[in-house]
C-alpha positions as a LaTeX table, in Angstrom:
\begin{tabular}{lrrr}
\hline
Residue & $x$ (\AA) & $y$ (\AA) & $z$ (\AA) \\
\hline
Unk1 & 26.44 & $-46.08$ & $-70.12$ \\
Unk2 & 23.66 & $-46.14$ & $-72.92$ \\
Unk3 & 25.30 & $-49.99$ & $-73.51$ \\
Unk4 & 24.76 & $-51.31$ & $-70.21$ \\
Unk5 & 22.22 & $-49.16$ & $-68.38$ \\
Unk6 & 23.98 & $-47.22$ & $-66.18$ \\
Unk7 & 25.74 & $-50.43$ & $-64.56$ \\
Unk8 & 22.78 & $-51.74$ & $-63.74$ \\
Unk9 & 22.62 & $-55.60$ & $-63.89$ \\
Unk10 & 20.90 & $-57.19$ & $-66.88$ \\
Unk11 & 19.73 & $-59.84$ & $-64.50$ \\
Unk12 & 16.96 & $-56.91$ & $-64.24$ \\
Unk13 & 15.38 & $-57.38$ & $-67.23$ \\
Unk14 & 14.93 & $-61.27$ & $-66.88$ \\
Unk15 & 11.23 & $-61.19$ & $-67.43$ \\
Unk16 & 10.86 & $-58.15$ & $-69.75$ \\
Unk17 & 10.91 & $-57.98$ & $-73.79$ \\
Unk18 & 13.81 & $-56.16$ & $-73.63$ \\
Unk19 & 17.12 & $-58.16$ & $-73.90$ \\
Unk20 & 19.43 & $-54.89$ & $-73.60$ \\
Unk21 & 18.64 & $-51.39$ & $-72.22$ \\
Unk22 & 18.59 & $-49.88$ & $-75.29$ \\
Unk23 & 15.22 & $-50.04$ & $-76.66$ \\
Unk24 & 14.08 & $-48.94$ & $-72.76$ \\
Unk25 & 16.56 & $-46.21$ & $-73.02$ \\
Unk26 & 15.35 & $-44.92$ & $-76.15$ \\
Unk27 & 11.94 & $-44.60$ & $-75.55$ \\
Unk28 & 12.91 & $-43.31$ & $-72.09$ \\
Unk29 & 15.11 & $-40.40$ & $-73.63$ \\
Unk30 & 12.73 & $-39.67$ & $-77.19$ \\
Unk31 & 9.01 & $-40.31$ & $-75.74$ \\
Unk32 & 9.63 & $-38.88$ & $-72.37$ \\
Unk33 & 12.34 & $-37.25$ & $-72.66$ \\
Unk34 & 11.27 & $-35.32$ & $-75.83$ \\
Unk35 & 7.71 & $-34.53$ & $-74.72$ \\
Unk36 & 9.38 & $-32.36$ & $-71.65$ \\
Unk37 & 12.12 & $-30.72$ & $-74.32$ \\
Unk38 & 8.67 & $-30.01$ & $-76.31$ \\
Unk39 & 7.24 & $-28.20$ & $-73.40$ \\
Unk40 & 10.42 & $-26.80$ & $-72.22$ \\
Unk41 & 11.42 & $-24.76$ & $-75.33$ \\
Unk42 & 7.82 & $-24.34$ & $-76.18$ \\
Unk43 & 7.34 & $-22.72$ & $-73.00$ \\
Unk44 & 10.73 & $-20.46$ & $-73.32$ \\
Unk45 & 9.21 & $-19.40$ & $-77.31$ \\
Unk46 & 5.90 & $-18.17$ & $-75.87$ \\
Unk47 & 4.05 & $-20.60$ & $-78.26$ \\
Unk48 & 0.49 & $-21.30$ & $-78.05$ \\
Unk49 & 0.48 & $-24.92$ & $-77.59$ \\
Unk50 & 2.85 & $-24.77$ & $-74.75$ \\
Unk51 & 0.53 & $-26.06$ & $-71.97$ \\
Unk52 & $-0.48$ & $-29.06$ & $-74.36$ \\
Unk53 & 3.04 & $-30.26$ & $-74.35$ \\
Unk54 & 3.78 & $-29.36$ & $-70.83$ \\
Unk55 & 0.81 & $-31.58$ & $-69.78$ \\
Unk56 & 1.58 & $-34.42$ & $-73.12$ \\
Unk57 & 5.48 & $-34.28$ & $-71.00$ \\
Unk58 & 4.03 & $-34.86$ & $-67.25$ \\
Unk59 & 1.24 & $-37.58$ & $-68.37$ \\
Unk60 & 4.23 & $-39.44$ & $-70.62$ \\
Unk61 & 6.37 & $-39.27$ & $-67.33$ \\
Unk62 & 3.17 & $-40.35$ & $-64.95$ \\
Unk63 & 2.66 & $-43.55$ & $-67.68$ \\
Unk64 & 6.62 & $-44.63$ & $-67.63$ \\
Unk65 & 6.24 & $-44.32$ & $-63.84$ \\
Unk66 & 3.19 & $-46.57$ & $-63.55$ \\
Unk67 & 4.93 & $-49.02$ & $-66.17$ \\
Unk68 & 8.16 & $-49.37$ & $-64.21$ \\
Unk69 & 6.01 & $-49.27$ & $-60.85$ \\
Unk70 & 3.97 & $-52.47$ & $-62.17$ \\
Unk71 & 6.51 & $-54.56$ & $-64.18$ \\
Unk72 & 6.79 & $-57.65$ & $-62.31$ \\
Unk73 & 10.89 & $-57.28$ & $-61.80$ \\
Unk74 & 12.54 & $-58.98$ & $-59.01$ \\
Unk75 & 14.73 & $-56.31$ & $-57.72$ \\
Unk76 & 14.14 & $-54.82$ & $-53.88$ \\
Unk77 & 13.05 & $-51.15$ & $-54.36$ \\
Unk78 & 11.71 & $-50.81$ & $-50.78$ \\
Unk79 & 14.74 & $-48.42$ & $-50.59$ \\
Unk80 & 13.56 & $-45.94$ & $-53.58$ \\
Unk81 & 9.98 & $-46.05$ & $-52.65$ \\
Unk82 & 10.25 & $-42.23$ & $-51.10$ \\
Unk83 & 11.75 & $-41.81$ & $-54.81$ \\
Unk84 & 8.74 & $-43.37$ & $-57.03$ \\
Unk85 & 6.07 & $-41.13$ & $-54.66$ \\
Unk86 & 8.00 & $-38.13$ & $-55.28$ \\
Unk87 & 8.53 & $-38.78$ & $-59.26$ \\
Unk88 & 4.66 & $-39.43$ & $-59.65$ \\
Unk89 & 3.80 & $-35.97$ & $-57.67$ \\
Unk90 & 6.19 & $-33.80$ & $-59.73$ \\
Unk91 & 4.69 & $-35.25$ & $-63.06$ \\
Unk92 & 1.02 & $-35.19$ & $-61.50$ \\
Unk93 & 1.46 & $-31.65$ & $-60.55$ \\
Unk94 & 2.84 & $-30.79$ & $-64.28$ \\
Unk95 & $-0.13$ & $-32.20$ & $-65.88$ \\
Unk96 & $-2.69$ & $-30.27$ & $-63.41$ \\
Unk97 & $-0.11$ & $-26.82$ & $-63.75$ \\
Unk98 & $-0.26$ & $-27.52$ & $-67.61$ \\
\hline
\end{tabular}
């Protein structure tokens, strides 16, 4: 799965840097991934900072989004378009609850 994104084509990432999904992946999974783990267990430890990461997580999720949204990638996503309004709210609303 981490090899070959999921299934998903190559043939995606035509006109992006990336020649694998790794690199996209990774920064996917540590950047975003590990900015909601921060807030997460920084939340459940009653730290003081907790709200800084918590908001650091949602804006890192809102910038990925608006990435993805913009990157000029010839694949039809007419059919996930409910999905990328819904992904943008719950990481808007975690920065403004932060």
């Amino acid at each position: 799965m981490f090899a070959n994104g999921g299934a998903a084509p190559v043939g995606y990432l035509a006109d992006t840097p990336f020649g694998s999904y790794l690199i996209p992946g990774l920064i996917l999974g540590i950047i975003v991934g590990g900015t909601q783990l921060a807030g997460a267990v920084s939340l459940q430890t009653m730290r003081a900072q907790s709200l800084l990461w918590c908001a650091v997580g949602g804006f890192g999720m809102m910038v990925w989004i608006f990435v993805e949204l913009r990157w000029p990638v010839k694949v039809n996503v007419s059919s996930h378009q409910w999905m990328n309004g819904t992904r943008v709210r719950g990481s808007k609303d975690a920065v403004l609850l932060a």
